[in-house]
C-alpha atoms as one frame of an Amber mdcrd trajectory, in Angstrom:
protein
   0.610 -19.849  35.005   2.450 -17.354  37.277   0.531 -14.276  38.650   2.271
 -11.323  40.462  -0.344  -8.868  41.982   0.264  -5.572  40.102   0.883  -2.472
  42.334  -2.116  -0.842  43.540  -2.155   3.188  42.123  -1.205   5.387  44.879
  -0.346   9.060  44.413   3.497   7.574  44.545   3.029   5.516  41.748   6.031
   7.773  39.254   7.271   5.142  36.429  10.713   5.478  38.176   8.534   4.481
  41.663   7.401   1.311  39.615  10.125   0.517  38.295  12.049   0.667  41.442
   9.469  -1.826  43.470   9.627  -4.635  40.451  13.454  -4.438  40.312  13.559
  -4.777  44.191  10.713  -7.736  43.932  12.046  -9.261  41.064  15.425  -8.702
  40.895  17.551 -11.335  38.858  14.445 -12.430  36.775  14.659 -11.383  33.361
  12.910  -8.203  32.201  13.888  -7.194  28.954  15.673  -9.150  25.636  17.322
  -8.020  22.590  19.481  -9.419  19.615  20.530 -12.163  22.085  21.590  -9.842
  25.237  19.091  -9.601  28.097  18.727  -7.568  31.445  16.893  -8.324  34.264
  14.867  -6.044  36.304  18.043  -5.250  38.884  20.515  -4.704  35.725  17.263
  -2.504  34.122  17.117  -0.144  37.123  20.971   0.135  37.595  21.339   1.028
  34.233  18.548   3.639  34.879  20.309   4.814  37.698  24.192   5.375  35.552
  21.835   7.752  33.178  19.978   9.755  35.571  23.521  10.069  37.492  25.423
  10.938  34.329  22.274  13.705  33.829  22.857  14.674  37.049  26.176  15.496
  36.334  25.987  17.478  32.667  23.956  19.567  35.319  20.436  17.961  34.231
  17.840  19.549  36.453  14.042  18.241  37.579  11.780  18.915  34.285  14.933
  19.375  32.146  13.715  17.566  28.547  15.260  15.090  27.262  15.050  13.676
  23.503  15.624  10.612  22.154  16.243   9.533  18.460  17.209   5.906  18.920
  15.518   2.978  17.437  14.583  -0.075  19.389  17.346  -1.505  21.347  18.236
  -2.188  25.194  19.983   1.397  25.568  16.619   2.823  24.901  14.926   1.314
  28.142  18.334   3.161  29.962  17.670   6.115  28.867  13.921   6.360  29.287
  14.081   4.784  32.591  17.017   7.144  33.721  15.494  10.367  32.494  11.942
   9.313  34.891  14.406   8.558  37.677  15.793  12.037  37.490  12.515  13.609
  37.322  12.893  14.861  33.539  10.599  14.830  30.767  10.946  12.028  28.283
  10.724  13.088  24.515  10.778  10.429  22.139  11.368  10.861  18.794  10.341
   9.079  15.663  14.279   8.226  14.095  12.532   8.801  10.700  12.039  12.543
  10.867  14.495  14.787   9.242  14.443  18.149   7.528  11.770  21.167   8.305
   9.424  18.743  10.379  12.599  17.512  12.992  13.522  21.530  12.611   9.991
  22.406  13.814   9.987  19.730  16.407  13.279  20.470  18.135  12.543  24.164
  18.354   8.755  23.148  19.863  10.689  20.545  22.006  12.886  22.767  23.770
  14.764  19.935  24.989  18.556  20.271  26.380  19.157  17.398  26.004  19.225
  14.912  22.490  20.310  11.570  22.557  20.468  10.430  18.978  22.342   6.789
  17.018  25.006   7.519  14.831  23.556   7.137  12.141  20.814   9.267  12.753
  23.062  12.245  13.299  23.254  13.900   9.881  19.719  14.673  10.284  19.645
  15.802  13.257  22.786  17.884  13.230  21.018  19.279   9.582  17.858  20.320
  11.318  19.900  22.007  14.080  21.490  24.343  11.750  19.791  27.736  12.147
  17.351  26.575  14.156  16.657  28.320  17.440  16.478  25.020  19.528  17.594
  24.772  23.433  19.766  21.825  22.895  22.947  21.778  24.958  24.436  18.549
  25.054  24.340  15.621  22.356  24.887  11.999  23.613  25.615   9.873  20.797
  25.383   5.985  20.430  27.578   3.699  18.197  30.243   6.655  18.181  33.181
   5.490  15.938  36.341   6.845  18.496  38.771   7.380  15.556  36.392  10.108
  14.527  35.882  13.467  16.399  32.736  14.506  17.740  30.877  17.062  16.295
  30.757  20.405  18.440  29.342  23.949  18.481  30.038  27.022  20.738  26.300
  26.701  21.714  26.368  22.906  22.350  28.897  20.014  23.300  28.653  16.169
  22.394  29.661  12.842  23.941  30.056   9.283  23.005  26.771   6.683  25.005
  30.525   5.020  26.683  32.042   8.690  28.258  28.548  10.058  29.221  27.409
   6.875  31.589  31.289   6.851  32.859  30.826  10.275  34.529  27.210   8.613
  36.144  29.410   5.543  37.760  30.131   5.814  41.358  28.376   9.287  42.121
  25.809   9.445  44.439  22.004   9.638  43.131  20.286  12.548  43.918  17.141
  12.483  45.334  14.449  13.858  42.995  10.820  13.927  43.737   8.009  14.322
  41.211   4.462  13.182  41.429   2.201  10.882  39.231   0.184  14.189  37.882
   3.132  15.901  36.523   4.766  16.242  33.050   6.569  13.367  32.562   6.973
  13.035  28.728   5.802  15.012  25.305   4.843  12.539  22.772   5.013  13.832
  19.489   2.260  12.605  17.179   1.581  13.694  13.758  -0.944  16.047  13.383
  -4.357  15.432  11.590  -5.437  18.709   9.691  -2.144  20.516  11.089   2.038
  20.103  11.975   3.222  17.874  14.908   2.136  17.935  18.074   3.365  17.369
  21.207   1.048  15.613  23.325   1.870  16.302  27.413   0.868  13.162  29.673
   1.551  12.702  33.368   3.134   9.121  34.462  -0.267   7.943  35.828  -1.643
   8.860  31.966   0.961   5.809  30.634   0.323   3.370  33.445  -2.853   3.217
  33.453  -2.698   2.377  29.838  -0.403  -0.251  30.977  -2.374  -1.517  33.875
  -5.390  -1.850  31.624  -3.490  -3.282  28.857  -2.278  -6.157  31.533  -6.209
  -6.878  32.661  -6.870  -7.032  28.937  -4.663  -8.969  27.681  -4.654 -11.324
  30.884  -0.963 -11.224  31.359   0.749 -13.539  33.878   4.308 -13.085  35.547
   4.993 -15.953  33.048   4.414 -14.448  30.116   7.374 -13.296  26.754   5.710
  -9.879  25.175   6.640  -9.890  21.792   6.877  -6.341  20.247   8.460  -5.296
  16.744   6.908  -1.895  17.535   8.481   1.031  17.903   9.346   2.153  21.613
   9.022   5.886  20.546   5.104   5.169  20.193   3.384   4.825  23.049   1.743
   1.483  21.975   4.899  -0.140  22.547   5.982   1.881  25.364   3.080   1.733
  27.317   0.829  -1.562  26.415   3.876  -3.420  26.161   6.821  -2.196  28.111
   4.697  -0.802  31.111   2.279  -3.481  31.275   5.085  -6.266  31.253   6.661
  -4.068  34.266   3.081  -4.009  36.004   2.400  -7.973  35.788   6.647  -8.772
  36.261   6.429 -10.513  32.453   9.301 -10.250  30.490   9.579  -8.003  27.039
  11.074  -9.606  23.905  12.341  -6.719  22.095  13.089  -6.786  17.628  14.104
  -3.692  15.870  11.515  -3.779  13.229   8.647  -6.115  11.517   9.942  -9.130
   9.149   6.870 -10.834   7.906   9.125 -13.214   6.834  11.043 -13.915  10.126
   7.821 -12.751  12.723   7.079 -16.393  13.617  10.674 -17.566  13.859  11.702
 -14.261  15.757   8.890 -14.794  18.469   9.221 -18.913  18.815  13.034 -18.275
  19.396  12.517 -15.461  22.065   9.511 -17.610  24.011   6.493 -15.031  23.344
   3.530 -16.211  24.510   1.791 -12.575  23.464   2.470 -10.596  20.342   1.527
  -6.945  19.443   0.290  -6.377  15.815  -1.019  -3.244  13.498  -3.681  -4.121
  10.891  -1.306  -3.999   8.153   0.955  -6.759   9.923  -2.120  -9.286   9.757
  -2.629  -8.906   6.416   1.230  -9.301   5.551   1.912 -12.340   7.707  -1.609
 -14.038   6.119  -0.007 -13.091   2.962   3.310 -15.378   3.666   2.965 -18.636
   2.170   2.338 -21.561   4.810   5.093 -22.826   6.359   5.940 -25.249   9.510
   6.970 -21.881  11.381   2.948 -20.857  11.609   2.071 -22.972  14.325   5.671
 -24.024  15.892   5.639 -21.417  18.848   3.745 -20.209  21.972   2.253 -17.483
  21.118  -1.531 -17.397  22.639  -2.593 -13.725  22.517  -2.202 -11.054  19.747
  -3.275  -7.535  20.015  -3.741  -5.216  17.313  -5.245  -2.147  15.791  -7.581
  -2.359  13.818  -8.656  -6.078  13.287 -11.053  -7.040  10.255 -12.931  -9.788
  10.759 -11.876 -11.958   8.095  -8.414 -11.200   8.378  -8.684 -11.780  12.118
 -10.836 -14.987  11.070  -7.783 -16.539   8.725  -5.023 -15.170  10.820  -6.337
 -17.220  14.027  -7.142 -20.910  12.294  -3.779 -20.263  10.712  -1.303 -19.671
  13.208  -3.604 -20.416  16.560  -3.433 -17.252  18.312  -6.316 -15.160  20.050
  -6.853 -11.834  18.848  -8.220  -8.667  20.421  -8.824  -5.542  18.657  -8.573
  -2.141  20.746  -8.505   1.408  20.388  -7.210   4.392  21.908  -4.606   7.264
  21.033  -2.177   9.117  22.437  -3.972  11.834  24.131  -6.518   9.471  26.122
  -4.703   6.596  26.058  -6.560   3.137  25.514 -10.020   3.397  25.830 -11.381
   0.490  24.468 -10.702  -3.027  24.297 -11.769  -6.823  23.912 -11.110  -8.542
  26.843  -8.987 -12.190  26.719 -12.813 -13.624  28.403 -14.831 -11.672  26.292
 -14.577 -10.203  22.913 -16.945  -9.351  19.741 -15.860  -9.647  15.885 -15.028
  -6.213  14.440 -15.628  -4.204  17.433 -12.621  -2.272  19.142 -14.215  -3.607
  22.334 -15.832  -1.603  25.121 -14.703   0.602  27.844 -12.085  -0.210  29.794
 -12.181   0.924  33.731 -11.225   4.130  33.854 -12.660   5.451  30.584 -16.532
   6.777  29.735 -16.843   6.544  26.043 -20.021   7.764  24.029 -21.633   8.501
  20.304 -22.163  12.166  19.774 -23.964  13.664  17.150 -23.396  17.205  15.304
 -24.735  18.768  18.395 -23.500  17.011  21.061 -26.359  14.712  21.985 -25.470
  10.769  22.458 -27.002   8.934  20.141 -28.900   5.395  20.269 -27.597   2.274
  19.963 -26.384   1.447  16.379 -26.235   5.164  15.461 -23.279   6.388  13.687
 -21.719   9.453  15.436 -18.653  10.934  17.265 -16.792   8.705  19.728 -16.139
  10.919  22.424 -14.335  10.184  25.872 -14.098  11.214  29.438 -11.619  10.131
  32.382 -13.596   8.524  35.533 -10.470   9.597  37.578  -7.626  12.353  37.284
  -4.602  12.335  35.565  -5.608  10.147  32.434  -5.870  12.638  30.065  -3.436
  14.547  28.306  -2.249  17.436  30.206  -2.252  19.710  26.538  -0.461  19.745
  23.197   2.961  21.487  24.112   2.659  24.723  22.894  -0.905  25.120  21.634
  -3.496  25.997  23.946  -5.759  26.330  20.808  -5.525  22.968  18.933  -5.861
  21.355  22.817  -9.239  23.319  23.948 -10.656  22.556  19.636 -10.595  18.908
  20.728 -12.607  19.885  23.762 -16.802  20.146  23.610 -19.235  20.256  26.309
 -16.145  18.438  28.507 -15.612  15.833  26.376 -12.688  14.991  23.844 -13.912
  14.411  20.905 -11.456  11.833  19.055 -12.335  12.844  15.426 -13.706   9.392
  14.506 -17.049   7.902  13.882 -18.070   4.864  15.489 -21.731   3.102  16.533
 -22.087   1.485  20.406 -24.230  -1.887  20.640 -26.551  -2.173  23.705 -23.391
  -4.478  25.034 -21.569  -1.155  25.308 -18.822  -2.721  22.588 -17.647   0.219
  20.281 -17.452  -0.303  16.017 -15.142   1.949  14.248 -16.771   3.523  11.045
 -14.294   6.088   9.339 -12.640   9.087  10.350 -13.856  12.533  10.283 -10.377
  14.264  10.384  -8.004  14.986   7.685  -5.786  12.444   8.500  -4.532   9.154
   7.239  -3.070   5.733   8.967  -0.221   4.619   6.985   2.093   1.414   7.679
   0.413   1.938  11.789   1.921   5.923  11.314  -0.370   8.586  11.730   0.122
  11.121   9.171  -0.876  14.903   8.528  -1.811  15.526   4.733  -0.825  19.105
   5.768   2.499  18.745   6.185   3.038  16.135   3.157   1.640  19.019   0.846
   3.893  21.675   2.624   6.465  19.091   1.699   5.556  18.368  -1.717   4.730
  22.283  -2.353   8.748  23.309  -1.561   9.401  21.647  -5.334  10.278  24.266
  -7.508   7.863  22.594 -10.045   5.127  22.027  -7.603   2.344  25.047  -7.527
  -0.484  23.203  -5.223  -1.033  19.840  -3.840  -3.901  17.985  -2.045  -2.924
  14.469  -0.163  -5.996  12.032   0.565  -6.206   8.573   1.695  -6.563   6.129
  -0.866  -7.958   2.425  -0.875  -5.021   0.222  -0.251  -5.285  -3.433  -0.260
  -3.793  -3.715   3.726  -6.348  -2.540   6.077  -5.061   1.423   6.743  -4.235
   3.973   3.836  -1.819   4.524   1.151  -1.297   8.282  -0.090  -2.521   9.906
  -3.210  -1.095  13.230  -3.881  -3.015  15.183  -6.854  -0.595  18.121  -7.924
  -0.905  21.128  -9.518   2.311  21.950 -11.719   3.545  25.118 -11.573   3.931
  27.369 -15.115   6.067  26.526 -17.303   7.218  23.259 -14.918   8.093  20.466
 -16.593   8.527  18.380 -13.319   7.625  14.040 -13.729   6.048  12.399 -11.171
   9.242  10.631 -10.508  10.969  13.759  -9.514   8.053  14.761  -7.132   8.272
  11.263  -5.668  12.259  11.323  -5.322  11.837  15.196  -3.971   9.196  13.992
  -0.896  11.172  11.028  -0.094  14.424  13.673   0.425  12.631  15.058   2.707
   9.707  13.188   4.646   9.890   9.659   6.422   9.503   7.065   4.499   5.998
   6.379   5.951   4.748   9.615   4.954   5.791   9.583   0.899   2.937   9.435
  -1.256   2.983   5.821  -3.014   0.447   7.611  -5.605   0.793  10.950  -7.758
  -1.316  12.151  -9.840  -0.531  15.877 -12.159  -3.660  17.713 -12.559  -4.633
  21.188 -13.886  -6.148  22.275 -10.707  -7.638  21.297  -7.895 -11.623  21.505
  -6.695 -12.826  24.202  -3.998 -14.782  25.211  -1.141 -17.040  28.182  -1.578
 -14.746  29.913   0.962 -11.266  28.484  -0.984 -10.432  26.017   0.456  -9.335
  22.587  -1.468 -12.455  19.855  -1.530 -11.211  16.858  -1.151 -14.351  15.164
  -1.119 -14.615  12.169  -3.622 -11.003  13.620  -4.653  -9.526  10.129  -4.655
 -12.354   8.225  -5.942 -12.312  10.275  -8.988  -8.804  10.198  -9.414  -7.992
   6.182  -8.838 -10.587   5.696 -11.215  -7.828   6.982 -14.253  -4.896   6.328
 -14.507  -2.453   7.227 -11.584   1.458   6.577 -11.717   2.625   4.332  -8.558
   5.421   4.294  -7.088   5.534   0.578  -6.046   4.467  -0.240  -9.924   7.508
   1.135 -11.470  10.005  -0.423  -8.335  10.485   2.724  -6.364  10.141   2.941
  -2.787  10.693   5.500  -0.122  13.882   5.463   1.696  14.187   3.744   5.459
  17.196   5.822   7.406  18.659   2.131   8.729  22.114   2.294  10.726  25.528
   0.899   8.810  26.016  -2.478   9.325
C-alpha cells in the first residue's frame, strides 16, 4: 500500500488551494473516472481553471453563486472545482426538484448563475417563470445545436461547449478567499419546515474529508467507489475530498444498480465503496452470484448499518463495514474506525468533534441513557456558518452552545455513540432526507385534498417509507390513485408517499395542531392502498438516451 501524507490545515487550506497542491504533486496520476473516460489530477484542475475563466468572463465576481442541477458525471467536478477557484459559492442542487419547492429554492438561492443538463431544463425554466430569482445566465449541458436556446430579457443562456470556449486562453484572475468563508449553500430538506440552505466554509467540507480519510484508512492506492450523488455532501465531501486529501482515485456511476454494484466496482478497481442502509439490504437481497466476491473491494461505509444486515452483507461479499454519522450542518461526527469498530454503534467522536447525551434540560446524561445527541466543534470553522436566510431556524438548533441534532442516541463508557430514533418530524427515505411539511403542502394543492398528515412508516429496508393519511375535501370524490399521480407531478420521486390512506379527519393537539403520535401504527394496522402493490411508482427525471 501507497501512502501520501495529506496536507496539514493551514489558514490557506481553500478547496481550490487543495486542489491546486495535489494536481501539482500528482499530476498525470489518475483522479477521477466515469462511463469509461478519466482525468487526472492536472486535466481536473485545468478543467477547473476553463470554468472559473469562462466565469470570469460572463463577469462572475468573488461570492457570485453559482447553481448546479447536473447529475453525476465528470463535468460536475469542472464546475465545482472552477466555481472554488474563482472564489464563488457552490450551490448544488438535487436534479429531482421541480415545481414550488425548486421555485422556493431559486428565489432563497439568489444565485446568478444556474448550470443545469438538458434534460433537466423544463423544470427549471418552469420554476423560473414568475419567480423573483437573481439568475442571469444559464449554462446548459448536452445542448442539441439544431435547437435554439431558450432566452429572456432578464437572462441569457449558453451551450457547456460556447461557455468554456470564452474561458480558453484568457488569463486567470487572481482571487483570494479564506478557509472561514462562504464557500457553498447546501440545500437539505427541512425536518418540521421547507428547504434549507445550509452555509459551510471550505475548512467545514475538508475536515469532513480529512476525517473521512483517517477513518476509512485510505492509501494513495486506493479506487473510491461512489454511486452517490455529488450534490450531497456525503459524496462530495467523504468521497471526493477525502480521495483529493490521501491522492486516491474516485470511481464515479450515475446512480445505484443492485444488480450491476459488484460488476460496476470490480471493473473500475474499487478497493472502498460508499453505501446507505437501504443499499445493504438491496444488494443482500440479490441472489448469489460469482460477482459477490470477484473484486477488491475491502472497506464499505454506510449510514446506518444494522447489525445483521452488516453481519450477512460482510461473510457474503468480504468487505469491512463501518457505520458513521453526521449531517450536513456539523459534518461527520462520528465514526468506526478501519482498527476499531463496535456492532450497531455509529462509532465515536472523531478529532475535531465533542459529542454528548442531553436530556430535556440540558444535562448530559450517564452512560447507556437515552437522550439528545448534541455536538460542539473543538476548533473554528466546522460548523455551519447558518441556514441561508433564516436566522431563526439556525439559533432553534442552538441550546446552551450546543447543536442539538434532533436525534436520540445512548454513549457507552467507550465513548461509541448508538442511534435510537429521531425526535424531529422528519423521515429518511431511499438515503433522502425529507420534510413531511412540504409533502402535505404538496399533497394539500389537490383540489380534492382538504388536510393531510405524512409520517414515517415501517418499511422492510432499514430507513422509512411514507404514509400520507388524507382528509378529502366536501363533496371530493378524489382515489388514492389520483392523489398518488398528483404528488408524483409535483415532488421528487423520493419524496412521493408509497402509502395513502383517506380518512374522515385527522387527530389533534389541545392547541390544533395534527397528533401524529401512533398515527401510523393505527393506520398500517387496516387496510392501506400501496402504491408499489398495485405497480405504480414515482417518476425518476432521467436524461434521453
Amino acid at each position: 500500500m501507497q501512502h501520501l501524507p495529506q496536507t496539514p490545515f493551514d489558514e490557506n487550506c481553500t478547496i481550490a488551494g487543495l486542489l491546486t497542491a495535489r494536481a501539482e504533486a500528482l499530476g498525470s496520476l489518475p483522479f477521477v473516472a466515469f462511463e469509461g473516460q478519466e482525468w487526472t489530477y492536472s486535466q481536473t484542475l485545468e478543467h477547473s481553471r476553463t470554468f472559473a475563466r469562462a466565469l470570469s468572463v460572463v463577469g462572475g465576481q468573488i461570492a457570485d453563486r453559482v447553481a448546479m442541477m447536473v447529475e453525476n458525471r465528470l463535468e460536475f467536478f469542472a464546475a465545482w472545482f472552477g466555481t472554488a477557484l474563482a472564489a464563488g459559492v457552490h450551490v448544488p442542487l438535487n436534479p429531482e426538484y421541480r415545481g414550488e419547492i425548486l421555485r422556493q429554492v431559486l428565489v432563497d438561492i439568489a444565485a446568478r448563475y444556474v448550470v443545469v443538463e438538458s434534460h433537466l431544463l423544463p423544470n427549471l425554466l418552469s420554476a423560473m417563470d414568475g419567480t423573483d430569482h437573481k439568475i442571469e445566465l444559464l449554462v446548459i449541458m448536452d445542448h442539441d445545436p439544431s435547437q435554439a436556446l431558450p432566452n429572456s430579457e432578464s437572462w441569457r443562456a449558453l451551450s457547456w461547449e460556447i461557455f468554456l470556449e470564452g474561458g480558453i486562453g484568457v488569463q486567470m484572475p487572481e482571487y483570494q478567499r479564506s478557509a472561514y468563508e462562504l464557500g457553498a449553500v447546501m440545500l437539505t430538506s427541512g425536518t418540521t419546515g421547507v428547504s434549507k440552505g445550509v452555509m459551510v466554509c471550505d475548512k467545514h467540507a475538508i475536515t469532513q474529508g480529512r476525517e473521512a480519510a483517517e477513518a476509512y484508512g485510505i492509501q494513495s492506492d486506493d479506487v473510491m467507489f461512489t454511486c452517490l450523488p455529488l450534490f450531497h455532501a456525503n459524496a462530495a465531501w467523504s468521497t471526493v475530498l477525502a480521495a483529493l486529501q490521501s491522492g486516491a482515485k474516485v470511481a464515479l456511476s450515475r446512480r445505484f444498480s443492485a444488480r450491476r454494484f459488484w460488476k460496476d466496482a470490480a471493473e473500475l478497481g474499487a478497493t472502498q465503496v460508499a453505501l446507505l442502509g437501504t443499499m445493504l439490504h438491496m444488494l443482500v437481497a440479490q441472489p448469489p452470484s460469482d460477482a459477490d466476491r470477484a473484486h477488491r473491494v475491502r472497506i464499505g461505509n454506510s449510514v446506518p448499518c444494522p447489525p445483521d444486515v452488516m453481519i450477512a452483507f460482510e461473510r457474503r461479499f468480504g468487505v469491512h463495514l463501518l457505520e458513521t454519522y453526521g449531517n450536513t450542518e456539523t459534518k461527520r461526527i462520528l465514526s468506526n474506525r478501519h482498527y476499531h469498530r463496535k456492532l450497531a454503534s455509529a462509532g465515536y467522536p472523531t478529532p475535531t468533534s465533542i459529542v454528548e447525551i442531553h436530556d430535556e434540560n440540558g444535562w448530559r446524561v450517564s452512560p447507556g441513557v437515552i437522550g439528545e445527541m448534541v455536538y460542539r466543534p473543538k476548533e473554528p470553522g466546522i460548523i455551519t456558518l447558518g441556514y441561508l436566510n433564516k436566522p431563526e431556524a439556525t439559533l432553534a438548533m442552538v441550546r446552551n452552545g450546543w447543536w442539538c441534532t434532533g436525534d436520540l442516541a445512548w454513549q457507552d463508557t467507550d465513548g461509541f455513540v448508538y442511534f435510537a430514533g429521531r425526535k424531529k418530524d422528519a423521515l429518511r427515505r431511499r438515503g433522502e432526507n425529507v420534510s413531511a411539511f412540504e409533502v402535505e403542502r404538496a399533497l394539500m394543492s389537490h383540489p380534492g385534498v382538504l388536510l393531510a398528515a405524512v409520517v414515517a412508516a415501517l418499511s422492510e429496508l432499514s430507513e422509512d417509507e411514507i404514509l400520507a393519511a388524507v382528509v378529502r375535501a366536501p363533496g371530493s370524490t378524489a382515489t388514492e390513485e389520483e392523489v398518488f399521480k398528483h404528488a408524483d407531478e409535483n415532488l421528487p420521486h423520493f419524496m412521493v408517499p408509497r402509502y395513502i390512506a383517506f380518512v374522515d379527519s385527522l387527530p389533534e393537539t389541545t392547541t390544533g395542531k395534527i397528533a401524529k403520535a401512533g398515527l401510523s401504527e393505527q393506520l398500517m394496522q387496516g387496510e392501506v392502498w400501496d402504491s408499489e402493490r398495485v405497480g405504480l411508482a414515482a417518476t425518476r427525471t432521467r436524461r434521453n438516451t
